[in-house]
N, C-alpha and C positions, 0 to 999 in steps of 0.2 A: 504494500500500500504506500500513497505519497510519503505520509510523514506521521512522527509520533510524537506527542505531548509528554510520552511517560518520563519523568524525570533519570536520569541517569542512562540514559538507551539513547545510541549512536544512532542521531537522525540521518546520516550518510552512509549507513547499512546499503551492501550491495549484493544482487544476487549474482553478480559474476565473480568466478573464481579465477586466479591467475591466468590458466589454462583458456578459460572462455577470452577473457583479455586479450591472450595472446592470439587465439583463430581469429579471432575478429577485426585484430587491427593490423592481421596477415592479409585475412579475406579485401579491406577499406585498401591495403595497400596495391595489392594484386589488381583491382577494377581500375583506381588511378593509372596505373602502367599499361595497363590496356589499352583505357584513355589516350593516353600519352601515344601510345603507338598507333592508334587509331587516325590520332590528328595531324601523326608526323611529317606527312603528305599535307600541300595545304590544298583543300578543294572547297568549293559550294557546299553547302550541306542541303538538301533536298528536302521535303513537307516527308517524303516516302522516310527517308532515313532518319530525320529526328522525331516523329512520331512513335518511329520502332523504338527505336532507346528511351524516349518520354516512357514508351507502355513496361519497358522492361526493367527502368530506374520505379516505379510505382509499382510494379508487382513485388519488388525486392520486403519493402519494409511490409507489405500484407505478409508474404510468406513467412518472415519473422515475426511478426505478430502472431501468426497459427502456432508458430513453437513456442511461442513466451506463453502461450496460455495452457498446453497441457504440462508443459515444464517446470513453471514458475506460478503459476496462476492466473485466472480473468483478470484481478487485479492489478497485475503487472500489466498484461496484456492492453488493457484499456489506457493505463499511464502511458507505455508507449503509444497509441496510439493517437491519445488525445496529443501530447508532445509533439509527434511528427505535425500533427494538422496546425499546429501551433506555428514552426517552423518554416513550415513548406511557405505558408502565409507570409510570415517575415521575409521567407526568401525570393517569394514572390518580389518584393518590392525592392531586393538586391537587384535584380532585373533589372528595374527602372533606372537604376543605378549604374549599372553597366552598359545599360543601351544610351546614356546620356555622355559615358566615356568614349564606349567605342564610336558615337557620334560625334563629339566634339572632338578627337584625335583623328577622325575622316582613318578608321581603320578600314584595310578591304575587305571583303566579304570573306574571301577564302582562310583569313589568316583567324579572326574574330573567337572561331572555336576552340583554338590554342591559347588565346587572351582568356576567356574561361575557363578554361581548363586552370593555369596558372591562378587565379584570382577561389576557384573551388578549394586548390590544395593550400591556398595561403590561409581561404578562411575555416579550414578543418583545422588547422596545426594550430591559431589564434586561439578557436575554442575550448582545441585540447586543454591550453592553456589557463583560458579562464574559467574553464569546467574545474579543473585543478585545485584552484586558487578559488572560489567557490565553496567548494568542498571542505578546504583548509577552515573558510569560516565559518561554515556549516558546524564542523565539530567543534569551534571555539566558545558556541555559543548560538543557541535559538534568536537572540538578536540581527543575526545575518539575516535571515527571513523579510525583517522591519528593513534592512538595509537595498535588500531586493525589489522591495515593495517600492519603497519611495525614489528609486532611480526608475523603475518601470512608469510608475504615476509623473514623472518629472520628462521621462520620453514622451510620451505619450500626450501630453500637453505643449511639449514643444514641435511634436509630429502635426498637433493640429494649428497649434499657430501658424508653420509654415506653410500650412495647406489652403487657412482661409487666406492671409497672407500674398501667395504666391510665389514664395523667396522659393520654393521648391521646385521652380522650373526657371529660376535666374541661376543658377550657376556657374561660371564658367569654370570650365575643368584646367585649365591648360592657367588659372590663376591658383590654383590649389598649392596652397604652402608648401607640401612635399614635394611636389612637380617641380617649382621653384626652384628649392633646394638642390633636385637632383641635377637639375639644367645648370647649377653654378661647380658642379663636384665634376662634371664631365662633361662633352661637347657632347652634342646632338648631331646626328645627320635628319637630313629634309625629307631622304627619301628612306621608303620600307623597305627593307628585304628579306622579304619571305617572313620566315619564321626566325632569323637572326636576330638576336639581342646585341651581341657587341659585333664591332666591325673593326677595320683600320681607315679612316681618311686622312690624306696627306701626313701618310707613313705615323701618325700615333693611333691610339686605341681610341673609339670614341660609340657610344649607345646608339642603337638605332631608335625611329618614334617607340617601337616596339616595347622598349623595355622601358621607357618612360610611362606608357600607357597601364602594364603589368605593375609596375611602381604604384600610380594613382589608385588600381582595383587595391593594394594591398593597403593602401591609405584609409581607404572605407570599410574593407575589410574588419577594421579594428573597429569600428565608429559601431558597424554590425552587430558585432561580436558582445558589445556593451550593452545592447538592447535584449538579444537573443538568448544570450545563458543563460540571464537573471528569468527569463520567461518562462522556461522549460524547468528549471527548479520550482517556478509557480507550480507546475503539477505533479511532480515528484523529486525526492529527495536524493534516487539515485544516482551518482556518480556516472555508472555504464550505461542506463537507460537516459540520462542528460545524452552522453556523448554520443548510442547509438543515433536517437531522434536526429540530430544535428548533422552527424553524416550521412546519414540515410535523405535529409531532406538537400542535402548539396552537392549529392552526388552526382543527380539529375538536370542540373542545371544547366550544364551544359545544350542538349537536350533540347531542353524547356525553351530556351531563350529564342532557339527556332522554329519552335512552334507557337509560338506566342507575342514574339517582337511587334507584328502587324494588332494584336490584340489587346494586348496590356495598354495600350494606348487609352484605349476604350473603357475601361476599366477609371473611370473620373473618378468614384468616389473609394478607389480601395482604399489612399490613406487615410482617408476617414475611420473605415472600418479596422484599421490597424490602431488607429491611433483608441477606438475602445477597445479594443482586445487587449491592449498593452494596459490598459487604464484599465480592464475588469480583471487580468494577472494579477495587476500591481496588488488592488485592493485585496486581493485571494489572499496574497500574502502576508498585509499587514494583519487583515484578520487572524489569520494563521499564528504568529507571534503572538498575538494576543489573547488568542485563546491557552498558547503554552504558558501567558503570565495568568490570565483569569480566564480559566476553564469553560464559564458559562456563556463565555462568546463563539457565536458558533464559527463551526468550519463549513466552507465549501467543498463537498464533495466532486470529484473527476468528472465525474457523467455527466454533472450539471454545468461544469465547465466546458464540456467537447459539447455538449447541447450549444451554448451559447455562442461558443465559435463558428460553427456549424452556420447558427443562425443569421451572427452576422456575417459571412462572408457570403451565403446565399443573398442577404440584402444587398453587400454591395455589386452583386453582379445585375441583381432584377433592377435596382434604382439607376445603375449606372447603362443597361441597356434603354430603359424606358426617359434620360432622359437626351441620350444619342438618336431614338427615334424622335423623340419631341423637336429637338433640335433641323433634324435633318425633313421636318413637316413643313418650319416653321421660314428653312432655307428654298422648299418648294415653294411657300405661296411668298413669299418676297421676290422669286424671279417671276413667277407668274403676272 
């Protein structure tokens, strides 16, 4: 189950054993390198081929869910499940993220999937991280909970400030601090090549746009990574079921991003709907804490939190369809 109140019992209790650790983060390694050699070549990626892998990165974490449950428990089963949908949703909106870089660096088509790939394994290795560290405070004390809670509530208000705002489609990438930096540490060349990160022009060493762009994903990567753990510990406590959800939901991405590039556009009001999910997390947890100081404050159970998610993310798809038809009525009778 997510988590225990009982005093003196290790709320960072995990049902993975060394062993499981170890297949697992053979098995995460093993898919990456596939990856990697997949992409090695740079090509177009087709509706035909990134569908296939869409269905077959989404089949992965069902099939693990079928064994967390006679293994481990529905219990378990369901944490991870609610988690991934929790995830997938945040990663949803790395998307946005990535389609705003590979658009402002005027990356080519054919190389793009290799930019992903890169920007996937940076944001697995981040989380490991902060899953980590995490955990550390998990066991330090039930106050990390109240700690989680009020950085998820403080995202989450600032995801909607910039939404009603607009600051979230003013970015320019190519002014981003780290980019900056990178461009005073080493020379840039103008043009791409291929999949080449470093080059030589006029006989020294110098980055291609390439690895400046891979620089920038790893930039936000982190920004990600702040939002996303603290979320996934909203629903449960475990260390390996945090880490599984997280990779299982970024594995895909790649993927995704080509089936969905032309769509997520469409998609107007999903920071909205992020920005409550983040803010009904948040709350989960401060409640949470609270209830381990004074018992009689209730907790939010799992199923009512995957109900909720559920809920809102069907919302922002039907609100966000009906008001792209409204719009595009509203474009016929003004030509008319």
């Amino acid at each position: 189950m997510p988590f225990s109140a009982n005093a003196g019992e290790d709320v960072t209790a995990s049902i993975a054993s060394p062993l499981l650790w170890g297949i697992s983060i053979a098995v995460l390694v093993a898919l990456l390198v596939a990856d990697f050699i997949i992409t090695r070549k740079p090509h177009e990626v087709g509706m035909r081929e990134a569908v296939g892998w869409s269905v077959f990165y989404l089949t992965l974490p069902l099939l693990f869910a079928l064994w967390l449950w006679p293994a481990f428990g529905a219990g378990e089963a369901v944490d991870f499940l609610t988690g991934f949908v929790v995830e997938k949703s945040l990663s949803v909106d790395n998307l946005f993220v990535f389609m705003l870089i590979l658009a402002g660096f005027a990356v080519p088509v054919a190389v793009r999937q290799r930019v992903l790939l890169f920007g996937i394994v940076g944001a697995i290795v981040l989380r490991g991280i902060f899953i980590a560290l995490g955990a550390a405070m998990l066991k330090a004390g039930t106050w990390a909970f109240l700690v989680f809670g009020l950085v998820l509530l403080i995202s989450a208000l600032k995801l909607l400030r910039d939404v009603m705002s607009g600051s979230d489609e003013e970015t320019d990438v190519s002014e981003m601090r780290s980019v900056r930096m990178l461009r005073r540490i080493m020379p840039v060349t103008k043009e791409y090549q291929g999949t080449r990160i470093l080059t030589r022009e006029n006989g020294r060493r110098a980055l291609t746009p390439l690895a400046v762009v891979i620089f920038a994903v790893f930039a936000t990567d982190i920004v990600f990574a702040v939002d996303s753990v603290p979320a996934v510990y909203g629903i449960t406590s475990d260390p390996y079921l945090v880490f599984t959800t997280n990779a299982f939901a970024l594995l895909g991405l790649r993927a995704l991003y080509f089936v969905l590039h032309s769509a997520l556009a469409k998609l107007r009001y999903l920071n909205h709907g992020l920005a409550l999910i983040l803010a009904f997390i948040g709350a989960k947890l401060v409640l949470h804490w609270a209830h381990t100081v004074w018992p009689s404050v209730p907790d939010i159970p799992t199923p009512i939190s995957l109900a909720f998610i559920v809920v809102v993310l069907a919302a922002v798809v039907v609100t966000s369809l009906h008001a792209n038809k409204r719009d595009e009525r509203k474009a016929v009778r003004s030509e008319s």
